[in-house]
N, C-alpha and C positions, 0 to 999 in steps of 0.2 A: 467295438471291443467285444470278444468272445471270452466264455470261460471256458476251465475243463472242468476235470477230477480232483487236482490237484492245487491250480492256484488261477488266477486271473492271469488275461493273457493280452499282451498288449504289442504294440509294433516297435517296442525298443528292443537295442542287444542284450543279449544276455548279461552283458555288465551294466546296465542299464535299467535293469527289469523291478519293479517293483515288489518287494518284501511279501510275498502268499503265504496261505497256511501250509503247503509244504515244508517253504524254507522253515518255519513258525517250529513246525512239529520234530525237523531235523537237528535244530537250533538246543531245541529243550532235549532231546532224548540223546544227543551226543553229548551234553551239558551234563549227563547223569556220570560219563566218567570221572569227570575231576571230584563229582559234588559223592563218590565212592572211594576217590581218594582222600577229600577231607577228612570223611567221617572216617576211616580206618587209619588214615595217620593220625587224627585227634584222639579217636577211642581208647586208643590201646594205654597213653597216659594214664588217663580216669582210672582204666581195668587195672593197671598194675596198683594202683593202691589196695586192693584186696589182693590179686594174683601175685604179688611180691613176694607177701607173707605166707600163702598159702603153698608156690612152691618152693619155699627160701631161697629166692633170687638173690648172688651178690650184686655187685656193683657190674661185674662182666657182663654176666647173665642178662643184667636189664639193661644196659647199653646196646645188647644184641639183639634185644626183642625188637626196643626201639629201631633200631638200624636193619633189621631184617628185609623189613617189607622192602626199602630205599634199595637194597642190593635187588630186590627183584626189580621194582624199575628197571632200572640198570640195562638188568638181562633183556627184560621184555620192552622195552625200547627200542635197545638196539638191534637186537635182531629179527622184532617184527614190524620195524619201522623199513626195512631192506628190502623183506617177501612182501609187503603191502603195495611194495613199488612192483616189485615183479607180477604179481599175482592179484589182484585189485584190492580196490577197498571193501565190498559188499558184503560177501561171504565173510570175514574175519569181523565187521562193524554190530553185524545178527548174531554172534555166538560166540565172542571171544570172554564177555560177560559173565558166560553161567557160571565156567570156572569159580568164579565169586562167590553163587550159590553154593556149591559141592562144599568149598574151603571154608565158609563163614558158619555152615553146620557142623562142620569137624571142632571146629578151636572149640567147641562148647563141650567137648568132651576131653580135653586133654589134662594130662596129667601128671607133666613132667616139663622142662622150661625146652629141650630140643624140639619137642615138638612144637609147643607155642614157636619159636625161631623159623622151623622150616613150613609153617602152614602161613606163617607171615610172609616169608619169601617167595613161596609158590601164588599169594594173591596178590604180591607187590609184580613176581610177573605178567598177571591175567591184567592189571590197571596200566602197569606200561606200556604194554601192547596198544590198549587200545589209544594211548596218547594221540601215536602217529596215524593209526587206524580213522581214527574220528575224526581229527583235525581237519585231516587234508582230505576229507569225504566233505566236510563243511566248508571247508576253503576253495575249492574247487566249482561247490554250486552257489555260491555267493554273489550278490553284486556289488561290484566296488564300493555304493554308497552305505552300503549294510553289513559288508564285511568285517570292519572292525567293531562292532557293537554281536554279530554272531558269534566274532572270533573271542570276543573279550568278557560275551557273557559267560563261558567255561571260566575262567576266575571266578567270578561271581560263585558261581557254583560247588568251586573249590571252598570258599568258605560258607554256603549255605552248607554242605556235610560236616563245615567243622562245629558250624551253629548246632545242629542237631545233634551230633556227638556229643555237644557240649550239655545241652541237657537230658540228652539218655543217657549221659554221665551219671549226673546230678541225682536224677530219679530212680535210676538203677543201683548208685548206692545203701540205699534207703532200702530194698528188697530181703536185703541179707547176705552173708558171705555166698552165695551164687552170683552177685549178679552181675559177677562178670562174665559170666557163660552168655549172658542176654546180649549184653554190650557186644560183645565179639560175636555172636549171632545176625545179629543185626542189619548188617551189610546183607545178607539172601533178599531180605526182601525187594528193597531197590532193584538190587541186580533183576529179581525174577521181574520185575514192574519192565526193566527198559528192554531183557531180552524181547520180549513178547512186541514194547512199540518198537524196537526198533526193525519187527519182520517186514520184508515187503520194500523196503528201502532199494532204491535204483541206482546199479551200480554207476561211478564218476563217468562221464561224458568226455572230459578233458583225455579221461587214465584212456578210454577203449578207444579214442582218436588218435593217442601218443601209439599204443598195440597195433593201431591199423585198422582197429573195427570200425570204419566207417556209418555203415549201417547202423547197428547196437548205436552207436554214440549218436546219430541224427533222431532216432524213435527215441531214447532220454531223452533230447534236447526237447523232442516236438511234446513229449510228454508233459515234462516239466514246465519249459516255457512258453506252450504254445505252439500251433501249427507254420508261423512265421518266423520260427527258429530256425540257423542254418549255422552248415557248419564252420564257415570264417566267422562268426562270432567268436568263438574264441578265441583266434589269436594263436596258431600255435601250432605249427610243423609236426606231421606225422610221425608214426616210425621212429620213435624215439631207443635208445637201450639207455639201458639200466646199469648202471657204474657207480657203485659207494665210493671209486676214486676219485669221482668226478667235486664233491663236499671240498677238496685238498687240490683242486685244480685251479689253475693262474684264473683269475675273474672271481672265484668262489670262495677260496681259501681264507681272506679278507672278512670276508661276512659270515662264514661258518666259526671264525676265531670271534667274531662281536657277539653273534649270540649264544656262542658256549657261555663268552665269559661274562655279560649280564646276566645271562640266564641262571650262572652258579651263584655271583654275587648276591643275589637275590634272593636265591630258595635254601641257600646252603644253611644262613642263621636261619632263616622261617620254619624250616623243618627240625630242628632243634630245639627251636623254640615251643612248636606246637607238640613235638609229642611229647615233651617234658612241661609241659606250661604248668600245670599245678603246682612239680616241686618245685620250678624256678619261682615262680611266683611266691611259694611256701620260703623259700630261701633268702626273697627281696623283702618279705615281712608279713604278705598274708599266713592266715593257718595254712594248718594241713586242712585236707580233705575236704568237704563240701563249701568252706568260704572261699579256700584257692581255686576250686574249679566255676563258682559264680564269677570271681576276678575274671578268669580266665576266657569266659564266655563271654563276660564284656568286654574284652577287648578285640574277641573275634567280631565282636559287632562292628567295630570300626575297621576291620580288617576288610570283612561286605562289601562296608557301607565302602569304606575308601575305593572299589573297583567301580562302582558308580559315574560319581562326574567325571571318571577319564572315557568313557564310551561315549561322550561328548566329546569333550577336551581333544581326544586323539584326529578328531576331524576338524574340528574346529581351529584346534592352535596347532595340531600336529602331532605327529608322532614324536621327535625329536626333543623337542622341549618339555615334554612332559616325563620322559622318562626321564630326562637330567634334574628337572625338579624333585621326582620322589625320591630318588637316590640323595640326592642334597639333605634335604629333612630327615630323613631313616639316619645319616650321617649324627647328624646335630643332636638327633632324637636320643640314641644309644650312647654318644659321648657326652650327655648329661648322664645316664645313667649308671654310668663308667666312672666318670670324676667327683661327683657327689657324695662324698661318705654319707651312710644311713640316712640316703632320701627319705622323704616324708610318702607315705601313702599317697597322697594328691599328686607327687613328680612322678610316683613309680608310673601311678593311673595315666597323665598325660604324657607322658614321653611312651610308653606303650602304646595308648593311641595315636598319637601326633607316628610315631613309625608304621603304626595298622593304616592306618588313613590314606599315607602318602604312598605306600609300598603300591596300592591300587596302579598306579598308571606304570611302574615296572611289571606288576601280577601281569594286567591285562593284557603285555606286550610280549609276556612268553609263549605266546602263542597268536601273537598277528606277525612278529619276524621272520618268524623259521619259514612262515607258510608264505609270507609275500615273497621275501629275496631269496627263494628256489624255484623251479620249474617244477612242471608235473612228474616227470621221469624221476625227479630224486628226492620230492618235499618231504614224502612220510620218514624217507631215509635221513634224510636234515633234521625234521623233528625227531625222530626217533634217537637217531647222534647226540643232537640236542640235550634229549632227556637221559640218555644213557650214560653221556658225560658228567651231566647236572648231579646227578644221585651219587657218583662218585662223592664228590665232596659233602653233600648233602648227606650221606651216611656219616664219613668220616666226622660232620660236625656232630651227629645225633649218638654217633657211637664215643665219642672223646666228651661229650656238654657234662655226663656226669663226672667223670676223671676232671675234667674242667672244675668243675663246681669243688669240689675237694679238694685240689691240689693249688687250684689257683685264686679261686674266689669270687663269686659273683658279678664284682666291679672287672675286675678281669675281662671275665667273659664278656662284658656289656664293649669294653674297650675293644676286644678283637673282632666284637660285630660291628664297630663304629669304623674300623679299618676298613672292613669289606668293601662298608656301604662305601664308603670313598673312595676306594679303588673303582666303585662302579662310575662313581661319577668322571672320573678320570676318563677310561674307555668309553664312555659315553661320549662325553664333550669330544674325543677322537675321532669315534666312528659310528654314532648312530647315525643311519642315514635317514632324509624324509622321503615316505611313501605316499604320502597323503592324496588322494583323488587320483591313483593311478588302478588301473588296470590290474587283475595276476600277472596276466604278461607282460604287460611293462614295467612292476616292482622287480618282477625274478629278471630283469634284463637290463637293470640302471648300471649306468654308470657309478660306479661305486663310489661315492665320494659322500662324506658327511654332511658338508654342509647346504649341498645341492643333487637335484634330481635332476639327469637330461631325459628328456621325457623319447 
């Protein structure tokens, strides 16, 4: 056994290959997207309990802020989930970030609600971007037996920025009527933290072999995994092109309709929930203001904690039943909350967590799906699809949850996210298929069937 630079080097295939401080440092530093989106879809709740009143935000107004950033998703999803496929991962994975920076100094100077709106929209596109950007940069240099624990610790990471948000909340209120300037600031620092690690990063292997770059992709491979790297390791025909028809094509169409519609079920209440959690929570019976946002913080604890035991779970018992399990509970969870006239504090606290807890093995799965059941030619464009559809609905509930909350009533609301979660479980039990111990190439190439994998 020899080393390099990079990682330990050993005589298995590259799906094979043992977990190095490469994979370790790509793992963590591509991890910094979601854990950028946390904190900015969490913050901006906290912020508007000062920013409300200070730019007299109606009810439009702040349903918009909220829903702003989700519409950049959206954009920045989908259309740099597209050029990532055409044009690599590398280049857009080192600088799509800073964006972040520029935009997360501006909010601290504004002074009118349009502006708040579009400096949220323009960072909701820099975070979508990088969804498909990162993923399938990490999906790509992965080994089968580590892939779902690199793929599933970006969940995790989504709620370490909500954890943090949660208490730059907290402590920032406390500052004074500014300090929502701090809060919405915030986000540069991160971003400047992972621009910087992530320079240097080796363009995808899989991507410059699909281009034809034979060469470029054998010096990654020998780089990465050693001088006994080659290029049948992968698995996977040259000379690929590049078709976003291809997501809507007979074999594909199947699996791109499963994980739109998990993928919405799933984040559409979550984002809703998260960037309003204070006043929802204010509404289920805690105060306002610094008691609703502690609530608030612990329940994202379980949100964490819940992505956890499924990066076991997902190898161990599968992909498949785990996902039908958290949907099942998130069901149950929210239609206690829904039927229960003026729960008690202790129902509100457990059926919040009992749905933070369990949502983990859906979270974790938004992102081993899209990247296992596509090829290299169109993953970032699947995830980027993915995510651009997802924010669709996921605005639409963030931008309607206060209209919601007014017009319909709390129980209401808890009832039509109890619906979701069951529709997810429906399409799940239908068509999640199992991935478990296979290959990239041979996930993005199953026979598509639920309740079996032909390998």
């Amino acid at each position: 056994m020899a080393t390099n630079s990079i990682g330990t080097v050993t005589n298995n295939t590259i799906e094979d290959h043992p977990f190095t401080p490469f994979m370790r440092k790509l793992t963590i530093f591509t991890a910094g997207g979601p854990f950028l989106d946390g904190f900015i879809m969490t913050i901006i709740g906290t912020a508007l309990i000062q920013l409300g009143p200070q730019l007299n935000l109606d009810t439009f107004w702040t349903a918009l802020a909220g829903a702003s950033a989700l519409l950049g998703l959206l954009l920045g999803g989908g259309i740099f989930g597209y050029i990532t496929d055409i044009y690599g991962r590398q280049l857009m994975y080192e600088i799509d970030l800073a964006a972040i920076i520029i935009l997360s100094i501006m909010q601290m100077f504004i002074d009118a609600a349009w502006q708040l709106v579009l400096l949220r929209f323009l960072m909701g596109i820099a975070v979508g971007a990088d969804y498909p950007i990162a993923t399938s940069l990490l999906a790509e240099f992965s080994p089968r037996k580590h892939r779902a624990k690199m793929l599933g610790f970006l969940s995790c990471s989504f709620y370490a920025g909500a954890v943090a948000a949660g208490f730059a909340g907290y402590l920032l209120l406390n500052v004074g009527p500014s300090g929502w300037k701090w809060m919405l600031g915030l986000p540069a620092i991160p971003a400047l933290i992972l621009v910087a690690g992530r320079w240097g990063t080796p363009e995808s292997p899989r991507w410059l072999l699909g281009r034809g770059r034979k060469e470029e992709a054998l010096a990654v491979l020998k780089k990465v995994y050693g001088e006994q790297a080659k290029l049948s390791d992968l698995e996977q025909e040259p000379n690929q092109t590049v078709r976003y028809s291809k997501l809507f094509a007979p074999g594909y169409l199947q699996r791109t309709f499963f994980v739109v519609s998990f993928w919405t079920l799933q984040i559409a209440p979550l984002y809703a929930i998260y960037t309003f959690g204070p006043q929802l929570l204010g509404v289920l019976g805690f105060s306002e203001g610094n008691s609703s946002i502690i609530g608030y913080t612990i329940i994202t604890f379980f949100f964490f904690f819940g992505c956890i035991p499924p990066l076991w779970w997902i190898n161990s018992y599968g992909r498949r039943p785990v996902i039908i399990l958290g949907f099942v509970v998130m069901t149950i969870s929210m239609l206690i909350l829904g039927l229960v006239k003026d729960p008690a504090i202790e129902i509100i606290v457990v059926c919040f967590a009992l749905y933070a807890f369990f949502s983990g093995g859906p979270n974790i799965l938004e992102w081993i799906y899209p990247n296992e059941l596509f090829p290299t030619e169109v993953r970032a464009s699947a995830v980027g699809f993915g995510t651009a559809v997802t924010r669709i609905s996921a605005a639409a509930c963030t931008f309607g949850l206060p209209f919601a909350l007014e017009s319909l009533g709390v129980s209401s609301v808890m009832l039509i996210c109890a619906g979701m979660s069951l529709l997810g479980v429906f399409i799940c039990y239908a068509l999640a298929p199992e991935t478990k111990g296979l290959s990239l190439a041979q996930a993005s190439s199953i026979d598509y069937k639920p309740s079996k994998v032909k390998k």
